[in-house]
Structures are given as C-alpha cells and as structure tokens.
N, CA, C and O atoms as a GROMACS GRO file, in nm:
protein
  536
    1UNK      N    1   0.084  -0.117   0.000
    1UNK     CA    2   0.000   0.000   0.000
    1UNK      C    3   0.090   0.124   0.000
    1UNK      O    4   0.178   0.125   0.086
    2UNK      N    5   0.082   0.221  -0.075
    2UNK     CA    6   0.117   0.335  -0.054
    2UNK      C    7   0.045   0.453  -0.049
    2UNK      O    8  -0.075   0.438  -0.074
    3UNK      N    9   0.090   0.591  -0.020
    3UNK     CA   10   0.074   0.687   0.043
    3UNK      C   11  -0.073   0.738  -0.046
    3UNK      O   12  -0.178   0.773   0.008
    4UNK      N   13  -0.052   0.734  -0.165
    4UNK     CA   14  -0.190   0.760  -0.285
    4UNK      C   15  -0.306   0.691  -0.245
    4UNK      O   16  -0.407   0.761  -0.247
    5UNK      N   17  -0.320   0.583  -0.212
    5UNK     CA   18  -0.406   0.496  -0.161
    5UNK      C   19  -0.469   0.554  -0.036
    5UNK      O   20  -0.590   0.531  -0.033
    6UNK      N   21  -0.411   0.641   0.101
    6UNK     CA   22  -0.440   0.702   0.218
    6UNK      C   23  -0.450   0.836   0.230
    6UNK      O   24  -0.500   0.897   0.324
    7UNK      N   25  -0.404   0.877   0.138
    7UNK     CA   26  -0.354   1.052   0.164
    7UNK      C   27  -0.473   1.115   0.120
    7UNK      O   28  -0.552   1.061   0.042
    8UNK      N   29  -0.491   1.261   0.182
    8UNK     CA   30  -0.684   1.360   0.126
    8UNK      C   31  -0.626   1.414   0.037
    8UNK      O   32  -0.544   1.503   0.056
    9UNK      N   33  -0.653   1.377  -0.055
    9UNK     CA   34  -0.603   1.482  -0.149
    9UNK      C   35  -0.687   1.617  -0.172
    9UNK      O   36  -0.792   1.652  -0.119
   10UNK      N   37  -0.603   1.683  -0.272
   10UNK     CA   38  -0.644   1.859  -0.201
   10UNK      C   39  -0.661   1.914  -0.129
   10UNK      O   40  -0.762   1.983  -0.117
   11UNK      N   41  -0.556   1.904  -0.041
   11UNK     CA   42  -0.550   1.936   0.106
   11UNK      C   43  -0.580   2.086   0.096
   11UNK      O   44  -0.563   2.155  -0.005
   12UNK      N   45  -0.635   2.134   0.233
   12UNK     CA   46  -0.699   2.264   0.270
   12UNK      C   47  -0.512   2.309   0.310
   12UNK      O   48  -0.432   2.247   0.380
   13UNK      N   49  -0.493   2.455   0.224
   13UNK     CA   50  -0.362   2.501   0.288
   13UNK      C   51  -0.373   2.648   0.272
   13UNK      O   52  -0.473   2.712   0.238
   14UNK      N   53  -0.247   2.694   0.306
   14UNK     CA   54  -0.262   2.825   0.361
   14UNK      C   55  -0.117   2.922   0.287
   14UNK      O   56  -0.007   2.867   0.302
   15UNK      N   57  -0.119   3.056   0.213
   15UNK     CA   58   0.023   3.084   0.227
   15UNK      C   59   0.070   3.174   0.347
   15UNK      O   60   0.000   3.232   0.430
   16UNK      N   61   0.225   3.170   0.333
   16UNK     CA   62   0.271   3.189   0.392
   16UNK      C   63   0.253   3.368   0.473
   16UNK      O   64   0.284   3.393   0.589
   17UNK      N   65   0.198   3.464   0.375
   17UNK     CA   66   0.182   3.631   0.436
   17UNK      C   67   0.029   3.611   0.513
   17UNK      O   68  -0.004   3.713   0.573
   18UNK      N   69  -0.058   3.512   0.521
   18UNK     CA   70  -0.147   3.499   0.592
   18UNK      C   71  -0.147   3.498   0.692
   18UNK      O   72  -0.053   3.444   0.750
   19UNK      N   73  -0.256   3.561   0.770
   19UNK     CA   74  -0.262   3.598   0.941
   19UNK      C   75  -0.267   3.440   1.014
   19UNK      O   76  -0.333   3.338   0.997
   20UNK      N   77  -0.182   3.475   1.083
   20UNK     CA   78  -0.184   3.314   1.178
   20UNK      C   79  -0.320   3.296   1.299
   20UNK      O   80  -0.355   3.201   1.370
   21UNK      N   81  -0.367   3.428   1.282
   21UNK     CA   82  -0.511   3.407   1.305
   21UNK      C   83  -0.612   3.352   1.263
   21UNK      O   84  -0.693   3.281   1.321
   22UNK      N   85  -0.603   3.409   1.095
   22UNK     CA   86  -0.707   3.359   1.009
   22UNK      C   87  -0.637   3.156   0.994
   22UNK      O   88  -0.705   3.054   1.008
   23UNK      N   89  -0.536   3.164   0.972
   23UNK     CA   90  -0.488   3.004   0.993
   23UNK      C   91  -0.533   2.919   1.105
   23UNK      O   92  -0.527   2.796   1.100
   24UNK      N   93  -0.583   2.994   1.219
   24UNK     CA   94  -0.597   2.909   1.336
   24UNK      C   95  -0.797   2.899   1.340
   24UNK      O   96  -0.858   2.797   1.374
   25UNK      N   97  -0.840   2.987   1.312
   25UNK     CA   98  -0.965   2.980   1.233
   25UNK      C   99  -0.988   2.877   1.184
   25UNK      O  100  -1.046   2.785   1.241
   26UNK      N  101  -0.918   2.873   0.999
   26UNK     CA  102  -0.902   2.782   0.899
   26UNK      C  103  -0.857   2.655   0.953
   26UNK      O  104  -0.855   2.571   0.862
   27UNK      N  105  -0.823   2.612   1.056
   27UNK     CA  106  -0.776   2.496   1.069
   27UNK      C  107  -0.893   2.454   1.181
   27UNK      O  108  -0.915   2.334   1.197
   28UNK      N  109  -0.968   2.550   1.256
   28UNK     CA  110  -1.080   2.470   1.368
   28UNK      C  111  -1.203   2.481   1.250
   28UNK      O  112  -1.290   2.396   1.266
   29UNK      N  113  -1.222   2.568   1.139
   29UNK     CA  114  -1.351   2.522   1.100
   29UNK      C  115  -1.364   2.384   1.000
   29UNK      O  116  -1.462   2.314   0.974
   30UNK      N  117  -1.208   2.377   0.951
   30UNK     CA  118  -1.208   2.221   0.905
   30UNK      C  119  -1.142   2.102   0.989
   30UNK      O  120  -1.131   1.984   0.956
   31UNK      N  121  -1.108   2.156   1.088
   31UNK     CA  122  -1.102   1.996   1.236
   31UNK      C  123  -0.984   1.963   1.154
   31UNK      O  124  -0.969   1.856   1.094
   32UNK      N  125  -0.888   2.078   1.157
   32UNK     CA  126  -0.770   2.035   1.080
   32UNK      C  127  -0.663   2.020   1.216
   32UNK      O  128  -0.704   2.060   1.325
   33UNK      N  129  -0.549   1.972   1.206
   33UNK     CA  130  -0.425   1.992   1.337
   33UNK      C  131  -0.254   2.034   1.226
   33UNK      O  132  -0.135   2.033   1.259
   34UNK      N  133  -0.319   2.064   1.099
   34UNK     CA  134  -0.205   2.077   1.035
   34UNK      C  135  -0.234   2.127   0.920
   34UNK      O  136  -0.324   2.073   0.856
   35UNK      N  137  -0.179   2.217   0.878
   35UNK     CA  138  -0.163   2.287   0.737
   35UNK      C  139  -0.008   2.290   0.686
   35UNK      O  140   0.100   2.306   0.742
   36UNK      N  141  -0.049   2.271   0.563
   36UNK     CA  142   0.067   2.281   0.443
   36UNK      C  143   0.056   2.441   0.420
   36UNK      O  144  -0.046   2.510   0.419
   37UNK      N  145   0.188   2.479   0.403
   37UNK     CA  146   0.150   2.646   0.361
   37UNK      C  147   0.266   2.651   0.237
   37UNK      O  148   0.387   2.629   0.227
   38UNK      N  149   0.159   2.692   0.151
   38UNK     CA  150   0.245   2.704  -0.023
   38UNK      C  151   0.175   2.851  -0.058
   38UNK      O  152   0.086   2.930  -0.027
   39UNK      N  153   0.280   2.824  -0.141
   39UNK     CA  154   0.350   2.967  -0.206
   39UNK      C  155   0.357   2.900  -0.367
   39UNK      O  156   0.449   2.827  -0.404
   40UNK      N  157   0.234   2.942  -0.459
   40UNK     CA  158   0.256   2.887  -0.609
   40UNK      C  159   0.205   2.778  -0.609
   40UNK      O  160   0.186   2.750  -0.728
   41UNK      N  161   0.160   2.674  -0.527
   41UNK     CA  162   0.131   2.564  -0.503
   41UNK      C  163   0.254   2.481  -0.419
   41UNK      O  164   0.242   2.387  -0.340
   42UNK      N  165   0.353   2.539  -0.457
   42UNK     CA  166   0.514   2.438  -0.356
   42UNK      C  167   0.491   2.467  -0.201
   42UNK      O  168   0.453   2.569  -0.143
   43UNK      N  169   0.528   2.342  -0.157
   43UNK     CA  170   0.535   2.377   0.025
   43UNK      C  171   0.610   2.446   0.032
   43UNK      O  172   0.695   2.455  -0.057
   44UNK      N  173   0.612   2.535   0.151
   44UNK     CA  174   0.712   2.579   0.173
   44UNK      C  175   0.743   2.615   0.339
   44UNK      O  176   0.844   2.669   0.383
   45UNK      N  177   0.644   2.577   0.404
   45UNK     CA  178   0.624   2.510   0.508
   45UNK      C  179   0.507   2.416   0.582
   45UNK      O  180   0.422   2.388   0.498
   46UNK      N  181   0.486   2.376   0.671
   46UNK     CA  182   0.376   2.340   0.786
   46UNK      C  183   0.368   2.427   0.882
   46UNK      O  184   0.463   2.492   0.926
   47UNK      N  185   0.232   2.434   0.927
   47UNK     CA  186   0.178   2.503   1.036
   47UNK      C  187   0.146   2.356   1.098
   47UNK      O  188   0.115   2.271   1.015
   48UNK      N  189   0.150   2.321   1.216
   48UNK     CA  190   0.071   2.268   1.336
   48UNK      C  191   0.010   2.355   1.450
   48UNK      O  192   0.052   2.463   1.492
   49UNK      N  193  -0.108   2.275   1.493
   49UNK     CA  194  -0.184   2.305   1.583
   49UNK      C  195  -0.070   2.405   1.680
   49UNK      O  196  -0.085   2.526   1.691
   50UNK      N  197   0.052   2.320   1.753
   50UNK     CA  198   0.137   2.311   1.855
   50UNK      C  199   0.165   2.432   1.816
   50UNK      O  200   0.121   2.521   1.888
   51UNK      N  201   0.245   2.472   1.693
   51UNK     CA  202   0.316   2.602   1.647
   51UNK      C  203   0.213   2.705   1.685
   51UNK      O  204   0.248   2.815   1.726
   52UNK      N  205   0.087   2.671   1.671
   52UNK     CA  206   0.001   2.838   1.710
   52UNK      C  207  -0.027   2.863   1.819
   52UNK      O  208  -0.052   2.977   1.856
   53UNK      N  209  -0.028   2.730   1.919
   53UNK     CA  210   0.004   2.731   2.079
   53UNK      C  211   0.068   2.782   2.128
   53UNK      O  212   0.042   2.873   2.207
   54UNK      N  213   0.234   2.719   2.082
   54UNK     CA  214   0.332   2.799   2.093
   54UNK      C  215   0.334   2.997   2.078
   54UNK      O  216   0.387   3.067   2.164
   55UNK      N  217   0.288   3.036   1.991
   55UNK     CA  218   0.284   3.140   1.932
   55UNK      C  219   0.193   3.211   2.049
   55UNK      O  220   0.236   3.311   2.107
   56UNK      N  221   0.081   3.163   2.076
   56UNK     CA  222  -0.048   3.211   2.147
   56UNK      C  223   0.024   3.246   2.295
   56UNK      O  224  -0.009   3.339   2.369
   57UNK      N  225   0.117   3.162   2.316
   57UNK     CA  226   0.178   3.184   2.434
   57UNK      C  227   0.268   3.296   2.454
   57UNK      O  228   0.285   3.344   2.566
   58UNK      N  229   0.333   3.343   2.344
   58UNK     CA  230   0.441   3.461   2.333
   58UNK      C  231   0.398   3.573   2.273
   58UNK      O  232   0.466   3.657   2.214
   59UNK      N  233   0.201   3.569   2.303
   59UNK     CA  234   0.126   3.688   2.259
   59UNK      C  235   0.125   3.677   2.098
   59UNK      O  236   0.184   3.754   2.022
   60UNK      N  237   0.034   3.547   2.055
   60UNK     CA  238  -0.035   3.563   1.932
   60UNK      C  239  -0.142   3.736   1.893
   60UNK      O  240  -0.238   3.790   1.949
   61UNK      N  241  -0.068   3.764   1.789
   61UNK     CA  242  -0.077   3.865   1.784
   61UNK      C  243  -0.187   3.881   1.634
   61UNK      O  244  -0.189   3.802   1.539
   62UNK      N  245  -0.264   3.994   1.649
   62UNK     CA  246  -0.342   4.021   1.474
   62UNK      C  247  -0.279   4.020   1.364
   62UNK      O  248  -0.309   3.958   1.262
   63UNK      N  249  -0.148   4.121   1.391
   63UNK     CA  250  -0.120   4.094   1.288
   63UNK      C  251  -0.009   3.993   1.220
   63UNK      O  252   0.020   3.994   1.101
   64UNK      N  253   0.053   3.899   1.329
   64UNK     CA  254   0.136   3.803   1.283
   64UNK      C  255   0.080   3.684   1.195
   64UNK      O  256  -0.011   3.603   1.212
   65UNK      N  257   0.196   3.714   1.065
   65UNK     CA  258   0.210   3.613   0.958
   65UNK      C  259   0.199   3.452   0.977
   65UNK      O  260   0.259   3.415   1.078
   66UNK      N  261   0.148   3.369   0.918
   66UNK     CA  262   0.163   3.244   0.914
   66UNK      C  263   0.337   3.256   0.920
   66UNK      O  264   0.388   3.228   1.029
   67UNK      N  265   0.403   3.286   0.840
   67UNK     CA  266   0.547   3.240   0.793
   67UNK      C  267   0.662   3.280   0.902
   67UNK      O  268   0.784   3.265   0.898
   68UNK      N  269   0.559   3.347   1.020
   68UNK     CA  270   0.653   3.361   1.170
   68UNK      C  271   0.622   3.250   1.251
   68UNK      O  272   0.697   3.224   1.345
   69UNK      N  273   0.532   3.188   1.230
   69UNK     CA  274   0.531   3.083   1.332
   69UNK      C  275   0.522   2.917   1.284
   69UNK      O  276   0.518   2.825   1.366
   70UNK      N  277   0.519   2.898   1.145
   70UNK     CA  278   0.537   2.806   1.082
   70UNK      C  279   0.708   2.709   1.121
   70UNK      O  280   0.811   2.731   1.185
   71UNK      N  281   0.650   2.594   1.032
   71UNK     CA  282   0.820   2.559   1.063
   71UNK      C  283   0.824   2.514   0.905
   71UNK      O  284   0.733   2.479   0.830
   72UNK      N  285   0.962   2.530   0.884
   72UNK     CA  286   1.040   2.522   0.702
   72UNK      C  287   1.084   2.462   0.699
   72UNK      O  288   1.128   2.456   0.584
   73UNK      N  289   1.124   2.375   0.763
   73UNK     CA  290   1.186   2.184   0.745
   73UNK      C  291   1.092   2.112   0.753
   73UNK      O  292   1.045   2.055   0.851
   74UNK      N  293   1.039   2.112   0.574
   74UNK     CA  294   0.891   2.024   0.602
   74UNK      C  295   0.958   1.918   0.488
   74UNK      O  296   0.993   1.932   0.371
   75UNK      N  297   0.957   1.792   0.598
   75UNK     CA  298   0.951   1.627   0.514
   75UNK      C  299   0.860   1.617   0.401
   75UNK      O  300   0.749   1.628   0.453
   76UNK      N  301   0.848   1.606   0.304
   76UNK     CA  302   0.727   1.579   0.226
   76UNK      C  303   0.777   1.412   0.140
   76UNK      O  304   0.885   1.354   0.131
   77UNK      N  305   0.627   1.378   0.085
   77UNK     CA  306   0.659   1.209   0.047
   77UNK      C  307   0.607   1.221  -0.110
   77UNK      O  308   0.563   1.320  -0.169
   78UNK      N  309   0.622   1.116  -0.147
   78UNK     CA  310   0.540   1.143  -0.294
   78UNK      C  311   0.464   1.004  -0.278
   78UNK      O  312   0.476   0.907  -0.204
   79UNK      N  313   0.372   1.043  -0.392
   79UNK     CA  314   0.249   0.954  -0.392
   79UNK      C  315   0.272   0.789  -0.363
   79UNK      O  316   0.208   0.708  -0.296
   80UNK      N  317   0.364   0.780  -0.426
   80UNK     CA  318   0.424   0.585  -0.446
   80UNK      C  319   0.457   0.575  -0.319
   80UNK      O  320   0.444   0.459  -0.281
   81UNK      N  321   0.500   0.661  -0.223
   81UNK     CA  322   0.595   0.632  -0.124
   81UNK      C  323   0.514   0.521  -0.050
   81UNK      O  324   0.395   0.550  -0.038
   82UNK      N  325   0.547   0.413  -0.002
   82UNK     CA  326   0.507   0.289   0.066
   82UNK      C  327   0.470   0.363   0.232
   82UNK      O  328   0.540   0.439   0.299
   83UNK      N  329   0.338   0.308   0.260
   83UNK     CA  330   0.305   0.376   0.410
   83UNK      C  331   0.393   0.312   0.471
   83UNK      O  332   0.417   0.396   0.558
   84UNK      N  333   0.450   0.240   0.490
   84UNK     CA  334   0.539   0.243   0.604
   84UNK      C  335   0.652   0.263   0.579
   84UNK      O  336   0.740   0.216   0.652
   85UNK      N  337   0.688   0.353   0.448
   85UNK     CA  338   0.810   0.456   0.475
   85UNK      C  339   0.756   0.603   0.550
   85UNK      O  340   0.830   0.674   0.618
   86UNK      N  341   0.624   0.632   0.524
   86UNK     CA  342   0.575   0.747   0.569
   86UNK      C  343   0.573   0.716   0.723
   86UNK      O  344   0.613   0.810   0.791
   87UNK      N  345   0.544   0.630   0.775
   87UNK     CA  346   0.525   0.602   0.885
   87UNK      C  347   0.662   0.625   0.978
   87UNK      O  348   0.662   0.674   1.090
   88UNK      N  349   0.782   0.575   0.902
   88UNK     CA  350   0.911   0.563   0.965
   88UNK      C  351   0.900   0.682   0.977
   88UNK      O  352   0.860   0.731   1.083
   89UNK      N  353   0.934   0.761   0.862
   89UNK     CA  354   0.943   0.938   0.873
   89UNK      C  355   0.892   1.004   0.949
   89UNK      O  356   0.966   1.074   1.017
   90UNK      N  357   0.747   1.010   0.972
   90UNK     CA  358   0.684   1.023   1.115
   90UNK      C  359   0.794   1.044   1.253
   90UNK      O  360   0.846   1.139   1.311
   91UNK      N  361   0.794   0.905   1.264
   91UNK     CA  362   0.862   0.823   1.381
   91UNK      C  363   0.941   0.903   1.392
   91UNK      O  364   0.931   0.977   1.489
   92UNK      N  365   1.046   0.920   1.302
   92UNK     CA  366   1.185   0.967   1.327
   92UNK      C  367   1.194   1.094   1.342
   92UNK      O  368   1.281   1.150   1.410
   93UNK      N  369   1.099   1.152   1.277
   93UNK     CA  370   1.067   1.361   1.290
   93UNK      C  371   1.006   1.380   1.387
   93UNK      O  372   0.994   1.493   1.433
   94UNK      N  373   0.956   1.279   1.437
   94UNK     CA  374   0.846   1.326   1.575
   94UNK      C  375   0.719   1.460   1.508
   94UNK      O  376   0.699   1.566   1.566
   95UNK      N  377   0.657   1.421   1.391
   95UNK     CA  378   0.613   1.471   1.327
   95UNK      C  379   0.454   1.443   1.306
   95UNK      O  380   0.464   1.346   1.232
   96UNK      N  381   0.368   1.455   1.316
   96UNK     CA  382   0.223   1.424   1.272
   96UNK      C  383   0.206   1.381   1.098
   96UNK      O  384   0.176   1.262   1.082
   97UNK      N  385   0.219   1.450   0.990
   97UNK     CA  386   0.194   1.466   0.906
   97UNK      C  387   0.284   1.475   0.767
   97UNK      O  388   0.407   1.479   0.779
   98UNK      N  389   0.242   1.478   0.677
   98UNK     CA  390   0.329   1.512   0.585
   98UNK      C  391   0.258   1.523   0.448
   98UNK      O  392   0.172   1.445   0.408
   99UNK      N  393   0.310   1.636   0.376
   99UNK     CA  394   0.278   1.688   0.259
   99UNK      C  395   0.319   1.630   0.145
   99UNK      O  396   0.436   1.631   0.107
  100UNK      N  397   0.221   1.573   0.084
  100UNK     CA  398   0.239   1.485  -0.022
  100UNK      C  399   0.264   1.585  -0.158
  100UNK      O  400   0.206   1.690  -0.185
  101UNK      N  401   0.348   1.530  -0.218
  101UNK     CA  402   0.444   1.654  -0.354
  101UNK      C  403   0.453   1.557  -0.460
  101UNK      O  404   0.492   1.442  -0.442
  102UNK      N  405   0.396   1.628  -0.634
  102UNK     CA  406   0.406   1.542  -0.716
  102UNK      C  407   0.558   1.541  -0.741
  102UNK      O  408   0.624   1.572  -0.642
  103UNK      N  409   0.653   1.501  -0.888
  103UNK     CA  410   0.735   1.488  -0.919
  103UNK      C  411   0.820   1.674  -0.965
  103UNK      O  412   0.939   1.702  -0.978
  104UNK      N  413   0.674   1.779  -0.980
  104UNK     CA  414   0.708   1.925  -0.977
  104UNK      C  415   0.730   1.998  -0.887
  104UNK      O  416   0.760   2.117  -0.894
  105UNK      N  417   0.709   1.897  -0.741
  105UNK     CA  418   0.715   1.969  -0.584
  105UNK      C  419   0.563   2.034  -0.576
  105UNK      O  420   0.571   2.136  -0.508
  106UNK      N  421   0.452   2.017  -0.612
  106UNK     CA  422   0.329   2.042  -0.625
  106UNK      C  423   0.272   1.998  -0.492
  106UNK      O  424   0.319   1.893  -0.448
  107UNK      N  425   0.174   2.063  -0.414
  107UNK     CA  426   0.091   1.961  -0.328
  107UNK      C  427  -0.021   1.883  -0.396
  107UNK      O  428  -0.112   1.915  -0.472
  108UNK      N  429   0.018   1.779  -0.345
  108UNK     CA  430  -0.104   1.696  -0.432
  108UNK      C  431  -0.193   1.598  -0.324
  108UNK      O  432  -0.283   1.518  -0.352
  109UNK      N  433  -0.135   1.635  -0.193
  109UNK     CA  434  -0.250   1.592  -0.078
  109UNK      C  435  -0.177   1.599   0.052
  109UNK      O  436  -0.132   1.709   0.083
  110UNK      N  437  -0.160   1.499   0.132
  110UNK     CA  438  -0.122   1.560   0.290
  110UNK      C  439  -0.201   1.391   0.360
  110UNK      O  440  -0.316   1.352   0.339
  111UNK      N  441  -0.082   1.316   0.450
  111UNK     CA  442  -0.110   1.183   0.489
  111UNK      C  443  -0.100   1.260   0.618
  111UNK      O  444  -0.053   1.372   0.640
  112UNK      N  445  -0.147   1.186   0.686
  112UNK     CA  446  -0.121   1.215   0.862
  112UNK      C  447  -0.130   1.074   0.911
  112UNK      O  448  -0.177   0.972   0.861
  113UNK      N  449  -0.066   1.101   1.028
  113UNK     CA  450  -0.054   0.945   1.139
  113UNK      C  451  -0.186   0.881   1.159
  113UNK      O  452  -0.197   0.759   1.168
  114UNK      N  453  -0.311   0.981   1.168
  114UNK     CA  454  -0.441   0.906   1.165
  114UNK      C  455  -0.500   0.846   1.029
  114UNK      O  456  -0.604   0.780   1.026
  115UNK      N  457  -0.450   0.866   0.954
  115UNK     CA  458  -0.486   0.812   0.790
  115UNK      C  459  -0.368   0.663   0.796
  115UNK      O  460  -0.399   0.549   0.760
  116UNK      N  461  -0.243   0.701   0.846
  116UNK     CA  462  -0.174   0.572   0.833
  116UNK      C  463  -0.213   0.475   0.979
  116UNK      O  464  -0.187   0.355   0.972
  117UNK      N  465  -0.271   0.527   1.104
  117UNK     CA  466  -0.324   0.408   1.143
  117UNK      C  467  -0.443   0.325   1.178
  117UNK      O  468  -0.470   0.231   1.254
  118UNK      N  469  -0.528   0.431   1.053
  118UNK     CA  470  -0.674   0.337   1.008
  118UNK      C  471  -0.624   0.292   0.871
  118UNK      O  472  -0.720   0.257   0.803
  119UNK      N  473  -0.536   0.284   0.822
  119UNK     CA  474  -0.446   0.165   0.726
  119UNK      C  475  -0.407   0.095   0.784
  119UNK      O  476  -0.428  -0.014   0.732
  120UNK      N  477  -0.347   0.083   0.887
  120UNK     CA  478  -0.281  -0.016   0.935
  120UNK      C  479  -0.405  -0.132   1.037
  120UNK      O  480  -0.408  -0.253   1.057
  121UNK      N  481  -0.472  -0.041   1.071
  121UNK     CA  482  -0.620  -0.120   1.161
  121UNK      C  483  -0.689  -0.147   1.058
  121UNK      O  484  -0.799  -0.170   1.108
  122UNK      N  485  -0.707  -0.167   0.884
  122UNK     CA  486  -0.766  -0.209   0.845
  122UNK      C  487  -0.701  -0.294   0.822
  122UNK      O  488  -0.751  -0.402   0.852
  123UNK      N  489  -0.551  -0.299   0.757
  123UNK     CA  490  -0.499  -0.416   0.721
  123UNK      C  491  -0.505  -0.548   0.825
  123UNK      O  492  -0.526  -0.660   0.779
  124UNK      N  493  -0.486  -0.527   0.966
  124UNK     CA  494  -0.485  -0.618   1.052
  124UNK      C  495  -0.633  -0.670   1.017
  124UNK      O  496  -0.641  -0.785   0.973
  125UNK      N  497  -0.753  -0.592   1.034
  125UNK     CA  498  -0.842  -0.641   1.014
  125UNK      C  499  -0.888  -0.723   0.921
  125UNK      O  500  -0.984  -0.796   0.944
  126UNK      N  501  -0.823  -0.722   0.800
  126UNK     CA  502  -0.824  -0.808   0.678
  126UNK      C  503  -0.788  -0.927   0.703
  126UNK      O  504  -0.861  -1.023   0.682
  127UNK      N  505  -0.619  -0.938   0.774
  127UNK     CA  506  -0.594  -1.027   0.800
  127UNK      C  507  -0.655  -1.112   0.875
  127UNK      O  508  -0.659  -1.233   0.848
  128UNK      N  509  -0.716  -1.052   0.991
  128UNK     CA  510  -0.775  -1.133   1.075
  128UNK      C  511  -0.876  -1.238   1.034
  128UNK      O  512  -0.871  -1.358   1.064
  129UNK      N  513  -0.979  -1.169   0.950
  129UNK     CA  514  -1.053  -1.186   0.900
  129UNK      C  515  -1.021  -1.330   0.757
  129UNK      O  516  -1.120  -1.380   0.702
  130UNK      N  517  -0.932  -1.359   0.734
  130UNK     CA  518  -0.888  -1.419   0.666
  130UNK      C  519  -0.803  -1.547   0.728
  130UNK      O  520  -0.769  -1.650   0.669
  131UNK      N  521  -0.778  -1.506   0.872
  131UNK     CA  522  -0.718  -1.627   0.941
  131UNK      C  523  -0.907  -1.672   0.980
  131UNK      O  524  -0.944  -1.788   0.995
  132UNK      N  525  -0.970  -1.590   0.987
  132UNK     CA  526  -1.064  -1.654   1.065
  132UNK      C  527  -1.152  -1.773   0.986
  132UNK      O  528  -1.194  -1.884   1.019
  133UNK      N  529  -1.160  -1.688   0.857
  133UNK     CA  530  -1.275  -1.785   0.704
  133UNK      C  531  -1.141  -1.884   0.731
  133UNK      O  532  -1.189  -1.943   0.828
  134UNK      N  533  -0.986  -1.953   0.712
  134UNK     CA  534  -0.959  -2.024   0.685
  134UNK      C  535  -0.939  -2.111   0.799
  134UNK      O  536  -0.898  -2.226   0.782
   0.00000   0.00000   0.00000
C-alpha cells in the first residue's frame, strides 16, 4: 500500500503572508491539526496546531504572519511512497503529518498518522478476518 491509496487529497492550505489568526480559524472550522503552507502551489512550510500554541503563548498577535510561526523543514513524500516509509518518517521527525508533492514539488495531498493508522487497523483487520474464514 502506498501513500496515494491514504492521503486527502487537495488538502486545505494556507500561504505563507497569511494571518496566523485567520490560519488558526481555517484549521478549527475544518477539524484540521495541520496545514501545508504554499507559495505557487510548492510547500514551503507546515503550520501545526502546537506552532500556534506555541505562538499564542508569546502573545499571538493580529497581525502576525503564518510564515513567523510556521516551521520550514517540512519532510514531504510522494504519492508511491510505501506507508510504512511514511510512517518511519513520522517516527523519526516526531512529526504528525506530511505533505504529499508530485514529481514538480506540487501539493497533491497531505497523509497524517491518523490516515496511516486506520491503514494499518484495516490491514490487521483483513488479515484477521482471513485467518478466521480459513
């Protein structure tokens, strides 16, 4: 299974001169915990929930930018990528999410840890289900 198979594609995102207000908005009226923020369509960072916490704490302010409280070391996967390379990546970034990029650096969707572990609870379930008929 890979990442095409799990990932939303057309992910809801944000650029970067946008109010990290209006982002924190945009992310509770779609029950989001993470935004991709592009510029042209290319990532060019993530927002998380945590980052506007963070921010809220050091006096989230009106008029501060998404691109002050974002972070710019964003992992991204491409579509083929096998979920449990996405999964490692995760693991190892201590990361929620990740921005799925065609072969132009395009967003072309956005996997998160809860998409890879109702893949992974379905696959068990398959299996199970298959020890059980045999």
């Amino acid at each position: 299974m890979v990442v095409r198979d799990r990932m939303s594609a057309y992910p809801v995102t944000i650029e970067p001169a946008a109010s990290a207000l209006a982002a924190l908005g945009l992310m509770q009226y779609h029950h989001l915990r993470h935004l991709p923020v592009v510029d042209g369509g290319a990532v060019v960072g993530i927002l998380a929930e945590r980052d506007l916490l963070l921010a809220a704490s050091r006096h989230l302010h009106a008029g501060m930018e998404v691109a002050e409280v974002m972070s710019r070391n964003v992992v991204t996967v491409a579509p083929e990528t096998p979920l449990t390379e996405a999964a490692r990546l995760m693991a190892t970034h201590s990361i929620g999410s990740l921005p799925v990029v065609d072969d132009t650096a395009q967003i072309v969707g956005i996997i998160t840890e809860s998409d890879i572990f109702r893949a992974f609870a379905d696959l068990a379930s398959e299996a199970r289900e298959v020890g059980d008929a045999g």
